[in-house]
KOLLO-124737 format. One line per 8 residues: number of its first residue (from 0); their letters; for each residue x, y, z of C-alpha. Coordinates in Angstrom, 2 decimals, always signed. Example, Ala and Ser with C-alpha at 12.3 -4.5 7.8 and 13.67 -1.06 7.14 Angstrom:
<nodes>
0> AS> +12.30,-4.50,+7.80  +13.67,-1.06,+7.14
</nodes>
This chain:
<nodes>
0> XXXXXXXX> +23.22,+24.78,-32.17  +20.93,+24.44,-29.22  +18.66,+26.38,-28.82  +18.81,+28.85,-25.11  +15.68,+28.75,-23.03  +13.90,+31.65,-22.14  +14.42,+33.22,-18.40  +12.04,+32.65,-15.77
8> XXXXXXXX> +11.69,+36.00,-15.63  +10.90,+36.34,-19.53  +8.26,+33.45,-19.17  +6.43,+34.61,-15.62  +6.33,+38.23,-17.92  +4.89,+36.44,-20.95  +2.00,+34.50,-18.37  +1.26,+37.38,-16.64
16> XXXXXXXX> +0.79,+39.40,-19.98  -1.34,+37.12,-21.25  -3.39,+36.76,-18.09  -4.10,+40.33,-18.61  -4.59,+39.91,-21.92  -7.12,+36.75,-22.01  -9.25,+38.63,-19.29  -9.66,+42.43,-21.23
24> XXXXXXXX> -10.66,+39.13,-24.11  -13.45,+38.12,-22.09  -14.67,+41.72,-20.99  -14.32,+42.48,-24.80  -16.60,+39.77,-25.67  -19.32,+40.05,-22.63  -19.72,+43.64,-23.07  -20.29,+43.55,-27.04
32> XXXXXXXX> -20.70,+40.45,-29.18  -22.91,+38.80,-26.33  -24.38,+41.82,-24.50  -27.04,+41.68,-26.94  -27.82,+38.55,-26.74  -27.33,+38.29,-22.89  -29.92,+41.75,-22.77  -32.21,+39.90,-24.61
40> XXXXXXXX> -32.44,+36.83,-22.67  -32.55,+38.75,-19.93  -35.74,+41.08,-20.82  -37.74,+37.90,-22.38  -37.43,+36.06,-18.90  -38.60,+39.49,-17.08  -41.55,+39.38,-18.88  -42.84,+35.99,-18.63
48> XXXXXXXX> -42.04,+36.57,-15.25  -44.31,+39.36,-15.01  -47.31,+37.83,-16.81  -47.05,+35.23,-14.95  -47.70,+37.47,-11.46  -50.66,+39.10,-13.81  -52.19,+35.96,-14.23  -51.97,+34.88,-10.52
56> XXXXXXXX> -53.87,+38.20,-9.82  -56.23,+38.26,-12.30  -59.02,+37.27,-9.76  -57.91,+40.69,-7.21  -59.69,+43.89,-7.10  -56.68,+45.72,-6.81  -55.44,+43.55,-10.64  -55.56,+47.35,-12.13
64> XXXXXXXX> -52.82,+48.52,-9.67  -50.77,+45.60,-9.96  -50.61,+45.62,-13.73  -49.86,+49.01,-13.32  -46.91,+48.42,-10.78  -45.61,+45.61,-13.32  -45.82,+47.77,-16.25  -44.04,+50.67,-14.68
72> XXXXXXXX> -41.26,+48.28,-13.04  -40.58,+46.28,-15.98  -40.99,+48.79,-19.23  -43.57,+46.94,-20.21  -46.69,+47.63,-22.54  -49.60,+45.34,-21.46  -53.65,+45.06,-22.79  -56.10,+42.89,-21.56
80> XXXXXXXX> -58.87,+42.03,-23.72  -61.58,+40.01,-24.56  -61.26,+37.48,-27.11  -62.68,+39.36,-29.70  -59.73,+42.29,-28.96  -62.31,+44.52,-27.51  -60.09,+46.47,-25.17  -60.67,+45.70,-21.40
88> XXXXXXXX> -57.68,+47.74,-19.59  -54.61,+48.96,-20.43  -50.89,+50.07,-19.43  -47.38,+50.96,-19.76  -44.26,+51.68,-18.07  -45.49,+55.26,-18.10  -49.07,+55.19,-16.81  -48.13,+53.99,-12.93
96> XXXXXXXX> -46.63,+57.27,-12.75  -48.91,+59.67,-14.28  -51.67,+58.45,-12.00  -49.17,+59.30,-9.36  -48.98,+62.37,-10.30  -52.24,+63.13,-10.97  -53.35,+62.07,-7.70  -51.52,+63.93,-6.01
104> XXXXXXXX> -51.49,+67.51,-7.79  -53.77,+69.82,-5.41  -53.82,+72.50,-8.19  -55.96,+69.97,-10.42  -59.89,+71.85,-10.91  -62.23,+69.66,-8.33  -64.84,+68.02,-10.99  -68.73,+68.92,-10.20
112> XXXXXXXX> -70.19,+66.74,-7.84  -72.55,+65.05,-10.00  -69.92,+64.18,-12.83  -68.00,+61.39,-12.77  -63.97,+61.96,-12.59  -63.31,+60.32,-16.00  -59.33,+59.09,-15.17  -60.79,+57.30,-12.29
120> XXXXXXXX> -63.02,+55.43,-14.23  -60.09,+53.04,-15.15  -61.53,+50.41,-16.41  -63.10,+52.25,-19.65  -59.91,+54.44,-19.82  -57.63,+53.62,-23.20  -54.62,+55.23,-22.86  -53.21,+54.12,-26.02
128> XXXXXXXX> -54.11,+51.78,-29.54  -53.57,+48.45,-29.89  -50.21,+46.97,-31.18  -49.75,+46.66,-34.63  -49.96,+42.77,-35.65  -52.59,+41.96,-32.53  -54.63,+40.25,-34.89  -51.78,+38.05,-35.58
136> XXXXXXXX> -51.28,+38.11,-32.17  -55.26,+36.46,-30.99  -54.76,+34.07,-33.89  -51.83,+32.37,-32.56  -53.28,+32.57,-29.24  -56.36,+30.46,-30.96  -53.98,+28.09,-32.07  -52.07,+27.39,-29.42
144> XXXXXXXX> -52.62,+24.03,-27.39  -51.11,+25.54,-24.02  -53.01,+28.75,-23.93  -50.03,+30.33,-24.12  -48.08,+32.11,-27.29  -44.61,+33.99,-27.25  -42.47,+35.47,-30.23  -40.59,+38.00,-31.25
152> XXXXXXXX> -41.96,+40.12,-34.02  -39.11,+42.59,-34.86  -38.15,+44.43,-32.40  -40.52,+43.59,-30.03  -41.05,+39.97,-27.60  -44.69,+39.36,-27.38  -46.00,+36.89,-24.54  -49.61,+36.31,-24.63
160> XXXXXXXX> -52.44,+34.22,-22.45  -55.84,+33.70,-21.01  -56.52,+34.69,-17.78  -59.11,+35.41,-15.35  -59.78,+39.52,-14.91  -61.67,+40.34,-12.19  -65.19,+41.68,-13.13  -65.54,+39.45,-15.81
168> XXXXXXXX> -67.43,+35.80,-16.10  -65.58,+34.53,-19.35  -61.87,+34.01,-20.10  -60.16,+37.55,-20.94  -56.81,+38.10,-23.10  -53.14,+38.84,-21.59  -51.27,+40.63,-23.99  -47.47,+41.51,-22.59
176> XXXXXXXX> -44.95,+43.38,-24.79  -41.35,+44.17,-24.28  -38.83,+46.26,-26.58  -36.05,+44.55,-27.03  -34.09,+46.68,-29.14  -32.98,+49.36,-26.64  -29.37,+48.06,-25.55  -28.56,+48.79,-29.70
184> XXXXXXXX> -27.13,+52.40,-29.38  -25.68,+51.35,-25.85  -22.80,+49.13,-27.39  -21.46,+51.68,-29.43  -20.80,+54.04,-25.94  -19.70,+50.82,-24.25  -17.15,+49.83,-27.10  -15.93,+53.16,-27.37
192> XXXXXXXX> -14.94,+53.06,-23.54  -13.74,+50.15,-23.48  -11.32,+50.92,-26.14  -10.25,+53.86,-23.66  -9.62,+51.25,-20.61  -8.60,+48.28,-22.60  -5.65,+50.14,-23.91  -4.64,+52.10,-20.45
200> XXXXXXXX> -5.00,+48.34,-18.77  -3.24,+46.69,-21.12  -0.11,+49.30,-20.48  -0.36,+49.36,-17.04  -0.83,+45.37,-16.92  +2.03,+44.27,-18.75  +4.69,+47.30,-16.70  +3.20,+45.62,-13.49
208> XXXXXXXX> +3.51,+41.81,-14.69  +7.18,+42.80,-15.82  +7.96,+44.31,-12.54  +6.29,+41.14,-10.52  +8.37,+39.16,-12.74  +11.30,+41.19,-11.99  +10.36,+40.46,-8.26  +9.85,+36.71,-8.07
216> XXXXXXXX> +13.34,+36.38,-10.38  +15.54,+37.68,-8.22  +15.20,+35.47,-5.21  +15.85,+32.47,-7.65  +18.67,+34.35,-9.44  +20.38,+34.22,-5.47  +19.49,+31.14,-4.90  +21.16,+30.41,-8.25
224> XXXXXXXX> +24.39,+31.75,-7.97  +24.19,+30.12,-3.96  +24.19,+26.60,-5.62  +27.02,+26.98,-7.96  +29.31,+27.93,-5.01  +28.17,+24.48,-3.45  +30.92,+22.69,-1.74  +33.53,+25.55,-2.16
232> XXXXXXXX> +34.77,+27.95,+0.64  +33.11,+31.03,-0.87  +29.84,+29.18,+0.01  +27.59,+31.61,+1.95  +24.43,+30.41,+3.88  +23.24,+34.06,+3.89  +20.42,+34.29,+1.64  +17.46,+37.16,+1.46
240> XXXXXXXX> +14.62,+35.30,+3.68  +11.01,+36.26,+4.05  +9.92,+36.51,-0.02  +8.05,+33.09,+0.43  +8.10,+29.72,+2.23  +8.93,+27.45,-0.51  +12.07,+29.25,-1.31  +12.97,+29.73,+2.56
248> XXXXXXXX> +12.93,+25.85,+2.58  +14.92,+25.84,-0.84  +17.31,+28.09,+0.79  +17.31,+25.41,+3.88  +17.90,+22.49,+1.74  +20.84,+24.05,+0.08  +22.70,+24.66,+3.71  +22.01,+20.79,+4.38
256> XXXXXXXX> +23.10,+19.68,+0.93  +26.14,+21.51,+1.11  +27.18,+20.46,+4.72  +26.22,+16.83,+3.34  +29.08,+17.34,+0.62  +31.18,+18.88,+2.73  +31.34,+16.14,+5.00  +31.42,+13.78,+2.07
264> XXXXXXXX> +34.65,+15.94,+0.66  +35.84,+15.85,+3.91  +35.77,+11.67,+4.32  +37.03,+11.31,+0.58  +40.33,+13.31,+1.49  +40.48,+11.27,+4.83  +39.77,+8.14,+2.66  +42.22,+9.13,+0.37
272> XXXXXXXX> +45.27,+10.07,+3.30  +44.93,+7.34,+5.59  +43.74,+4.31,+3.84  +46.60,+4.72,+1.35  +49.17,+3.54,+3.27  +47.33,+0.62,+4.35  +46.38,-0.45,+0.94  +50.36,+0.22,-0.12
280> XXXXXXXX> +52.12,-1.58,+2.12  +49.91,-5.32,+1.21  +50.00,-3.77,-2.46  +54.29,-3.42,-1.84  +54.53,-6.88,+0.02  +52.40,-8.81,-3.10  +54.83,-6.74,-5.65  +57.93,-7.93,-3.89
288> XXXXXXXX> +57.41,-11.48,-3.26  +56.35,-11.89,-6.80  +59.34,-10.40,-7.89  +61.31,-12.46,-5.45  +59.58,-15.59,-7.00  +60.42,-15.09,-10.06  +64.01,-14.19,-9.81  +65.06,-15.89,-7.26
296> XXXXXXXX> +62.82,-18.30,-5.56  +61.11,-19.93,-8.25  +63.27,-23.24,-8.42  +63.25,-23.51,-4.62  +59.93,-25.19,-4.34  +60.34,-24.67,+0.02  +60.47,-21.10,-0.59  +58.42,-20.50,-3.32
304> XXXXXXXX> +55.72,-22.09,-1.07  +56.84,-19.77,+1.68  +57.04,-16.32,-0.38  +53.63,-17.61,-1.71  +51.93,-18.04,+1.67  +52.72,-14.20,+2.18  +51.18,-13.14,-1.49  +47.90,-15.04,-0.14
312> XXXXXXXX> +48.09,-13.37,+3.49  +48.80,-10.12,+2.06  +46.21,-10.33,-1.03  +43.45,-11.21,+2.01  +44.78,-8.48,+4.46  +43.64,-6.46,+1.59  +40.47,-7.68,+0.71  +39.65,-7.38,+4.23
320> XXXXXXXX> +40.43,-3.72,+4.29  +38.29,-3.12,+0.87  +35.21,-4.56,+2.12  +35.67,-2.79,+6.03  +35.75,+0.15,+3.90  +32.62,-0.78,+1.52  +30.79,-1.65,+4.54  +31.76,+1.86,+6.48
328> XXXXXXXX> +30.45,+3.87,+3.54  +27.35,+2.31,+3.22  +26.77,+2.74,+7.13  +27.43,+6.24,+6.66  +24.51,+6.61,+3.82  +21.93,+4.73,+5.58  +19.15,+4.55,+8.14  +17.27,+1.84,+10.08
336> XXXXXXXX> +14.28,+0.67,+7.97  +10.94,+2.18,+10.00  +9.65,-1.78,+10.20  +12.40,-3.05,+12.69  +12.17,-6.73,+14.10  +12.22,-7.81,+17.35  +15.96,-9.73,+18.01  +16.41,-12.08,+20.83
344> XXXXXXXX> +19.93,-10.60,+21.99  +20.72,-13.27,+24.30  +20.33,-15.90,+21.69  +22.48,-13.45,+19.07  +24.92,-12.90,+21.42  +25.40,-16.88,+22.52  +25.39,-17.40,+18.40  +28.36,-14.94,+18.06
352> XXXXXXXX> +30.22,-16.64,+21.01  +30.05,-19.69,+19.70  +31.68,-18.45,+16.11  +34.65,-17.46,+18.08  +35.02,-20.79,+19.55  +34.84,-22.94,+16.58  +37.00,-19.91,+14.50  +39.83,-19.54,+17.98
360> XXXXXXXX> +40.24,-23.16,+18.95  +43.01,-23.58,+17.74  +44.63,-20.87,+19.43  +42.96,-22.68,+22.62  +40.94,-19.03,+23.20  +38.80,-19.42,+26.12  +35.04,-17.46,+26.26  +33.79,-16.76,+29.71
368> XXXXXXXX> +29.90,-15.71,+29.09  +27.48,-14.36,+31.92  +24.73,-13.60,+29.87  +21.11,-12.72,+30.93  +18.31,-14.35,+29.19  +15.10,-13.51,+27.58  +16.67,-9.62,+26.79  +14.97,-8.57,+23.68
376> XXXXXXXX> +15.81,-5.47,+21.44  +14.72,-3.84,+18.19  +16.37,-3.26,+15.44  +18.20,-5.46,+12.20  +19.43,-8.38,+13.34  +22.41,-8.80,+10.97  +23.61,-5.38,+12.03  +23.78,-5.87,+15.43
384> XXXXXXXX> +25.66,-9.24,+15.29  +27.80,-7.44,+12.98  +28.52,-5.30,+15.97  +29.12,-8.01,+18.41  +31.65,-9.77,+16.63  +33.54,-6.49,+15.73  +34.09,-6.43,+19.44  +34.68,-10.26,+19.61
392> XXXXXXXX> +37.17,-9.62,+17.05  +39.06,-6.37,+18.81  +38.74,-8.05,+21.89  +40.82,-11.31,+20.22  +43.69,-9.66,+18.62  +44.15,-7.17,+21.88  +43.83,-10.33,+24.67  +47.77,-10.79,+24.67
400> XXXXXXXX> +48.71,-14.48,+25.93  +45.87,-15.02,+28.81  +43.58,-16.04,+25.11  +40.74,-15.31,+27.34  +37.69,-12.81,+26.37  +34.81,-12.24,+28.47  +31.32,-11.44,+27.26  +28.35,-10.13,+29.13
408> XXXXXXXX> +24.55,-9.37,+28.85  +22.67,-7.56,+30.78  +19.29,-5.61,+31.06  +17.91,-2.79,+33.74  +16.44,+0.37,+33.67  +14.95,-0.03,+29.79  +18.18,-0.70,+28.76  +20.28,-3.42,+27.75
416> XXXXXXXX> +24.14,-3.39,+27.78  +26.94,-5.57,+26.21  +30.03,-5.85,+27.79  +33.42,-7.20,+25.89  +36.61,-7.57,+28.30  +39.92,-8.22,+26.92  +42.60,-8.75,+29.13  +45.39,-7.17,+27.09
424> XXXXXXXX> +47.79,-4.38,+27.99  +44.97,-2.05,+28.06  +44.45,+2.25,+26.16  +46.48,+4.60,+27.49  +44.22,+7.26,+28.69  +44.98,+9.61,+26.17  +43.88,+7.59,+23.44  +40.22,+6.33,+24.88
432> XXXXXXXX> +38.68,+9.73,+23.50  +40.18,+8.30,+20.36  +39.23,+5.11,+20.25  +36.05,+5.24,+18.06  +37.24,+7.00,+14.98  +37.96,+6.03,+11.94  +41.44,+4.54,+10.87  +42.67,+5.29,+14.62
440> XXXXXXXX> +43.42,+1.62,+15.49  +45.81,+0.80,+12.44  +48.03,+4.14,+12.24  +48.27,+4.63,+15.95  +48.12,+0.91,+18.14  +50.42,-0.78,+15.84  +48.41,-2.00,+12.85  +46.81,-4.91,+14.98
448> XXXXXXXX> +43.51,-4.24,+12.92  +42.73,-4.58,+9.46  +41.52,-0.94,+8.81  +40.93,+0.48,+11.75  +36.92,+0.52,+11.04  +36.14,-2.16,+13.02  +34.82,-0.15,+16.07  +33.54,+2.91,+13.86
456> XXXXXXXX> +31.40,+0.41,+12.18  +30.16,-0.41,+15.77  +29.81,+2.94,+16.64  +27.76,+3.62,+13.58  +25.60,+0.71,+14.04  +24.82,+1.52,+17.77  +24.28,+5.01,+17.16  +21.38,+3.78,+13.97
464> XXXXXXXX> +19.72,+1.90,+16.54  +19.64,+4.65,+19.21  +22.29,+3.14,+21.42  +25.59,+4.36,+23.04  +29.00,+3.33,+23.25  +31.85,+3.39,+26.05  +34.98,+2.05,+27.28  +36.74,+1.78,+30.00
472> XXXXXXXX> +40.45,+0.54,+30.48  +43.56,-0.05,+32.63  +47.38,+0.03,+31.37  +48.49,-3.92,+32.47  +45.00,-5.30,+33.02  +42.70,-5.12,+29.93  +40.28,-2.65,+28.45  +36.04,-3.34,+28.43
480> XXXXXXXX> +34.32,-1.73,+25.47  +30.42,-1.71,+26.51  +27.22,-0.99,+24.12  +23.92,+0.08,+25.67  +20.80,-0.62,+23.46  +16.66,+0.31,+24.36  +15.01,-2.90,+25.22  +12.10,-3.83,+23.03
</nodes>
């Protein structure tokens, strides 16, 4: 049994949900398994960073505030020493501030005037011990090629260097230390909220991906149930517009589709109602005459040869009709390639005169031309001398005894026009509206064509290469059927 495929609703649902679900994944993992990590990272740079702007001071008088500043900005614990790890000045992300304070308190006792304030004397000031492990510390300092050192010793990143300190003639120690611990107890408040939102999110995520889901489905499910109703008379071109431009033009494509196959249902029951009595009545003539052959007229070789002559007549009357009808369809279904040529039409139309000649002469028909020259147009050559000899040919079996056909060329005002004049007994005028369509010539002026395609085919062409056609005629004197092309 094969197996159903899920609805585009179901499967827009199932994305959505695991948009939603793939970006609470991420959140999961940036806020816990690589917050640490990230933190980390994060607090090493800052305080490279900061001995770095240490070191670039070192040579200031005001190096004492600035480490100060650092400290306090960037929880950091720094020492400068000597290289022995005598203690030359020290701080912490505390001290900026309790000199702030300090300084400013107006209740603090004033100290006598010939004692020294001992906080101000800075530079002899140790607010706190040295690290544990600094003696670790100076000897990888010693080691170190660079004259720099960095690790991590526990909990703690170390970054050390020489530098310059102002006040002093020989090389002095940087000593920088940052706790990198302290984001530990955060993850377990973070995780525990997260949980909280995750699980809210996820709820609220996948009831608003079902009900966008929901929303884009619908649409489609109309357009859906539009396109089975497709060439049928409960076909409805009204359709809910607006939702979004591709389906709009969906919706638009449908309408054109459906008139398409309308017209196509439309020409097959036309097809099927008018062409079959043309193709019966050869089909009924080769039947009978074979028939007649073989019962009757087979021994009389005279007749045989006679009843056979109308087999072959017949059998080509309706060859001609097939391929009038081949050639209309595939007129109907095409279009002028976009790289036309550029056709000589006096030359095509002297070409298809000439035909008639050679074909008519025995008949003794006559050709008058009066054709321009050097009239060029654009288009397909073989179409267009299709055209022309349709004419030619309408204009032959509708000439009555004068056998005389005139054809004419002309070109003004960006146009060229073609002129065929028979000089038959003419269209009644209620028939000249007529006179184009298809199958009119053969049920309603006496069969005299093969199909009655002939001048829909000409129509067709003309109208593929952006032309017109028009006739004009008068009962006793002939008709003129005239086709107006763009010059090149």
């Amino acid at each position: 049994m094969k197996k159903k495929n899920k609805s585009f609703r179901f499967r827009l649902w199932v994305y959505f949900a695991l948009f939603t679900a793939f970006i609470f994944t991420v959140l999961w993992l940036l806020q816990t398994v690589f917050l640490q990590s990230f933190y980390e990272a994060m607090l090493m740079s800052n305080a490279r960073s900061a001995a770095e702007r240490i070191i670039a001071s070192g040579s200031s008088s005001s190096i004492n505030d600035v480490i100060d500043r650092i400290a306090h900005e960037n929880s950091l614990l720094v020492f400068i020493t000597d290289r022995e790890g005598s203690v030359m000045f020290s701080s912490d992300e505390f001290k900026g501030a309790r000199r702030g304070r300090r300084e400013g308190m107006d209740t603090e006792p004033p100290a006598p005037a010939n004692e020294e304030k001992p906080y101000l004397s800075e530079r002899n000031i140790n607010y706190r011990m040295l690290p544990e492990g600094f003696d670790v510390f100076l000897g990888k300092l010693r080691e170190s090629e660079s004259g720099t050192v960095q690790y991590t010793s526990g909990s703690v990143f170390v970054y050390g260097a020489y530098m310059d300190y102002y006040g002093t003639d020989s090389k002095a120690v940087l000593y920088v230390g940052a706790t990198i611990d302290t984001v530990g107890p955060s993850v377990s408040i973070i995780s525990m909220q997260l949980v909280w939102v995750t699980g809210l999110s996820l709820i609220i995520g996948f009831v608003l991906s079902w009900f966008i889901a929901k929303r884009f489905s619908v649409p489609l499910g109309r357009l859906n149930e539009k396109a089975k109703k497709m060439g049928d008379k409960e076909y409805s071109p009204d359709f809910g517009r607006r939702f979004c431009s591709e389906l709009d033009e969906l919706n638009d494509t449908l309408d054109k589709t459906n008139e398409k196959l309308l017209r196509s249902k439309d020409f097959q029951m036309e097809l099927l109602a008018n062409v079959s009595h043309d193709l019966r009545t050869p089909l009924t003539m080769i039947k009978g005459y074979s028939e007649m052959i073989r019962d009757i007229s087979w021994e009389d070789r005279e007749q045989c040869e006679s009843d056979l002559a109308v087999i072959i007549k017949e059998a080509d009357r309706l060859t001609a009709l097939v391929n009038e009808i081949l050639e209309y369809s595939e007129l109907q279904s095409d279009t002028l390639p976009k790289e036309t040529e550029r056709i000589d039409a006096s030359a095509l139309i002297n070409r298809a005169a000439d035909t008639f000649e050679v074909l008519y002469k025995p008949e003794k028909l006559v050709v008058e031309r009066c054709i321009a020259e050097g009239v060029f147009v654009k288009g397909s050559s073989a179409r267009l001398e299709r055209a022309v000899y349709n004419l030619l040919d309408n204009a032959v079996r509708h000439t009555g005894e004068s056998r005389t056909v005139r054809l004419c060329l002309s070109a003004g005002e960006g146009k060229a026009s073609i002129a065929v004049t028979d000089f038959g007994a003419g269209i009644p005028e209620g028939e000249k509206e007529h006179i184009w369509d298809r199958y009119y010539t053969s049920r309603q002026r006496g069969g005299k064509g093969v199909s009655g395609l002939g001048l829909a085919i000409v129509k067709r062409i003309v109208t593929l290469h952006g032309g017109e056609c028009s006739v004009s005629s008068e009962q006793g004197r002939g008709s003129t059927f005239v086709i107006t092309l763009p010059l090149a």
